[in-house]
N, C-alpha and C positions, 0 to 999 in steps of 0.2 A: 504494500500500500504506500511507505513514502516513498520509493522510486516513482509511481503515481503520480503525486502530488511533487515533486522536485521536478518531472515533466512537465508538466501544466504549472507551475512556475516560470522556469524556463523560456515556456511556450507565452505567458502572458506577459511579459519582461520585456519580450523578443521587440524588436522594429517591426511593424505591419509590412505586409507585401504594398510595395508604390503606390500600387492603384488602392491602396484603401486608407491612405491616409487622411489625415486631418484638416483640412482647410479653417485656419481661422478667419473672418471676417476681415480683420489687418494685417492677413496676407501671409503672417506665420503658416508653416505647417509641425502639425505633430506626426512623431515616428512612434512612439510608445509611451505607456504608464508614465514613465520621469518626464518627458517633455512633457504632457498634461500637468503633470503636477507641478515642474517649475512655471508653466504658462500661467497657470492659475495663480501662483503666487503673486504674478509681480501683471496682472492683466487689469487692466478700467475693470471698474465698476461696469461701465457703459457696456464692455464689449462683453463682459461675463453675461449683461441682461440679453445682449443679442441672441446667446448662444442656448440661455438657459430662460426661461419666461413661463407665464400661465398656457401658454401654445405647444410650447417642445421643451428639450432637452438634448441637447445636440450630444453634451461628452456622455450622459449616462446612456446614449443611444448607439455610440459608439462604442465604448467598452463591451455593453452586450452585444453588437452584432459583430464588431471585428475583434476587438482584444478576447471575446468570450470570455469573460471575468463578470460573470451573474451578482457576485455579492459586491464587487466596487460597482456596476451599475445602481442599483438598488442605495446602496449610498448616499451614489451622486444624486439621485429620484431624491432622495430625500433633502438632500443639501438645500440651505435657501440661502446661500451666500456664498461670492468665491471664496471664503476663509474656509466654510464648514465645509466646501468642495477640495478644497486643499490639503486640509487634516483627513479628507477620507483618504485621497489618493495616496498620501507620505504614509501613512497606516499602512495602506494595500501594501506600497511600494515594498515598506520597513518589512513585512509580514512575509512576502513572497523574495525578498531576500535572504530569508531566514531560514528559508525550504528549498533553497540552492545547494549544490549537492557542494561548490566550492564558493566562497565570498574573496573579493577581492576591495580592503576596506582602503 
C-alpha cells in the first residue's frame, strides 16, 4: 500500500502534460501543485476573484480533472480566500512530500 501512495504522490507533484496546463488570466502558467501554491501566494486579490467566484473555481477544477488530487480539490471548493487556498495547497504540497519514497530538502 505505501508504494501506492509514494506513486500517486509522485504522480500528483509531477509537471502536467503541456496541453493541460494552467492559464492564468495575467498570462502566468502553472506546471504543478508548487507553482499553484506559490501563485497563490503572492496573486491580487482581483485575479484570485477571477479565477475562483460564486460561478466557478478554476484551480479546485483543475486539480480534480488534471493533477487528480480529489482531496486538495475539495479544499480549494472550500477555500474562500487566496490565503485559505494557499495553506491548502502548502499542506497538500508538505503532505505528499512526505510520501516521496526520496526528499531532497
Amino acid at each position: 500500500m505505501a508504494k501506492n501512495i509514494n506513486a500517486e504522490a509522485v504522480k500528483m507533484l509531477a509537471d502536467v502534460p503541456f496541453e493541460y496546463v494552467f492559464y492564468l488570466n495575467d498570462g502566468r502558467i502553472l506546471k504543478n501543485m508548487e507553482n499553484l501554491r506559490d501563485v497563490l501566494y503572492s496573486m491580487s486579490d482581483e485575479l484570485f476573484a477571477y479565477h475562483v467566484n460564486a460561478e466557478k473555481n478554476d484551480f479546485s477544477k483543475w486539480v480534480i480533472d488534471i493533477i487528480v488530487d480529489e482531496k486538495l480539490a475539495k479544499d480549494l471548493f472550500r477555500a474562500k480566500d487566496k490565503m485559505q487556498a494557499f495553506k491548502a495547497v502548502s499542506q497538500r504540497v508538505a503532505f505528499l512530500k512526505g510520501k516521496l519514497p526520496y526528499t531532497h530538502h
